[in-house]
C-alpha positions as CSV (number, residue, x, y, z in Angstrom):
1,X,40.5,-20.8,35.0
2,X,39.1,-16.9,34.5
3,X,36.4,-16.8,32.3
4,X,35.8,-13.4,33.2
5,X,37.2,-12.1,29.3
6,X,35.8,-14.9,27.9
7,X,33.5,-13.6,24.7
8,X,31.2,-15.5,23.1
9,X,29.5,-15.3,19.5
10,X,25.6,-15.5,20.2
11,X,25.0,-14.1,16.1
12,X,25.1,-17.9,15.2
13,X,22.3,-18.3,17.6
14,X,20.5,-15.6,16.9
15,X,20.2,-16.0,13.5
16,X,18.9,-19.9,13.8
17,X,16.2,-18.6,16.5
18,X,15.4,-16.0,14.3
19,X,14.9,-18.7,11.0
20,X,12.7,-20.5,13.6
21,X,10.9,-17.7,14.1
22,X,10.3,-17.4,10.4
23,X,9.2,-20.5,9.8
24,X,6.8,-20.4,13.2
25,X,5.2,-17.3,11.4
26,X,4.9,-18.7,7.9
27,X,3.2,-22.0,9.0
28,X,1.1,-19.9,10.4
29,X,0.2,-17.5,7.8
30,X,-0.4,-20.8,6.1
31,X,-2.5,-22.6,8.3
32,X,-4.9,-18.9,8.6
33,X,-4.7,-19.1,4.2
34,X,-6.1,-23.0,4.8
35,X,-8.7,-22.0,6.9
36,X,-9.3,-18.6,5.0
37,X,-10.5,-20.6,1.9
38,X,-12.5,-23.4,3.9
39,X,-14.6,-20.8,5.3
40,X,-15.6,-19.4,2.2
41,X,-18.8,-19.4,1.3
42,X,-19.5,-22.8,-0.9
43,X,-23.6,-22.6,-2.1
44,X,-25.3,-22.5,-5.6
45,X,-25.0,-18.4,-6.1
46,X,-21.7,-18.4,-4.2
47,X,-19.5,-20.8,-5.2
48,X,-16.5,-18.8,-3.8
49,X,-14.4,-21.5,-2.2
50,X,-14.5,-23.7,-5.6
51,X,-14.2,-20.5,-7.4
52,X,-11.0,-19.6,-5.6
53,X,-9.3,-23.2,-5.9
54,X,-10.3,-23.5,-9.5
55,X,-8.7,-19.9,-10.3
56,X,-5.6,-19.7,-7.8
57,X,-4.5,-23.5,-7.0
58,X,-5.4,-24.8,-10.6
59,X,-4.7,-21.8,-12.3
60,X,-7.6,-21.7,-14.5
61,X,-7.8,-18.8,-16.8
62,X,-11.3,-16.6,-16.4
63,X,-12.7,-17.8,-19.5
64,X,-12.1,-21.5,-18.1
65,X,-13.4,-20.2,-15.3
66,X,-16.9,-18.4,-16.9
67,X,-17.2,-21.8,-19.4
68,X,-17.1,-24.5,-16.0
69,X,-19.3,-22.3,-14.2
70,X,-21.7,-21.4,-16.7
71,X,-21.1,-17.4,-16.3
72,X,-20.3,-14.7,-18.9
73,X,-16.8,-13.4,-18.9
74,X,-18.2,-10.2,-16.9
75,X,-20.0,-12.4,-14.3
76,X,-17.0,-13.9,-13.4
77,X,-15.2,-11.2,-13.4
78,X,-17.2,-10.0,-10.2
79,X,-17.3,-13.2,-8.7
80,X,-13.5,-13.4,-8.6
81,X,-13.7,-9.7,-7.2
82,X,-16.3,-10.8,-4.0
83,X,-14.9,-14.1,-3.8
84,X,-11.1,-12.3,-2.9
85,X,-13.2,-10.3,-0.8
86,X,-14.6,-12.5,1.3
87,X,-11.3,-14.6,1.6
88,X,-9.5,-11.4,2.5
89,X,-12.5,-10.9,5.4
90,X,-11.8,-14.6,6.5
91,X,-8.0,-14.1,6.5
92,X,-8.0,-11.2,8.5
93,X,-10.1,-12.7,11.1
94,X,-8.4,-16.0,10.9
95,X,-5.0,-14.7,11.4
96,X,-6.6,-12.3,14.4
97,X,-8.1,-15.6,15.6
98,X,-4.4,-17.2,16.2
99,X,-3.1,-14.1,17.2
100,X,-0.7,-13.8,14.2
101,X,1.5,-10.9,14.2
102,X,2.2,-9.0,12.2
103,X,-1.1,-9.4,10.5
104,X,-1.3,-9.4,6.4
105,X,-4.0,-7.1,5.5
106,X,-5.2,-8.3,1.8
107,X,-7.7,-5.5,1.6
108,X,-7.2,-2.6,-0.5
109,X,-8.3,1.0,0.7
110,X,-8.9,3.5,-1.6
């Protein structure tokens, strides 16, 4: 038997190693966006981590958000601001932490 001419179609495995790949790097993009938001800061004056989970995983609105947490509309307005902040800080580090690459930068540079 001469194999020597023999070709072989690798794209079907390439393309499943690279959807592994994928899904390697979103679990952990996910696992840094869990840790992210535990590390947030969780005291009286900086109820960021409750903040964050009340306005992006229940979807409260900012006036839901300023009536729950006793703030004017403007007050919580800046919270939201320095609590993305400070989860963008904790993002960065945990995804440089577990040595994700490429890294998702969520700050913005002006």
């Amino acid at each position: 038997m001469d194999v020597k001419n023999t070709k072989v179609d690798t794209s079907l495995n390439t393309d499943l190693a690279n959807q592994y790949v994928e899904i390697f790097y979103s679990q952990k993009i996910v696992s840094c966006v869990a840790d992210a938001l535990n590390n947030c800061t969780q005291t009286t004056g900086k109820p960021y981590k409750k903040f964050l989970i009340d306005r992006y995983l229940h979807l409260l609105n900012m006036e839901d958000i300023a009536i729950k947490y006793s703030f004017s509309r403007s007050t919580a307005t800046r919270m939201d601001n320095k609590a993305l902040l400070e989860f963008a800080d904790k993002f960065l580090f945990s995804q440089l932490m577990n040595q994700v690459s490429p890294v998702i930068d969520l700050h913005v540079y002006q």
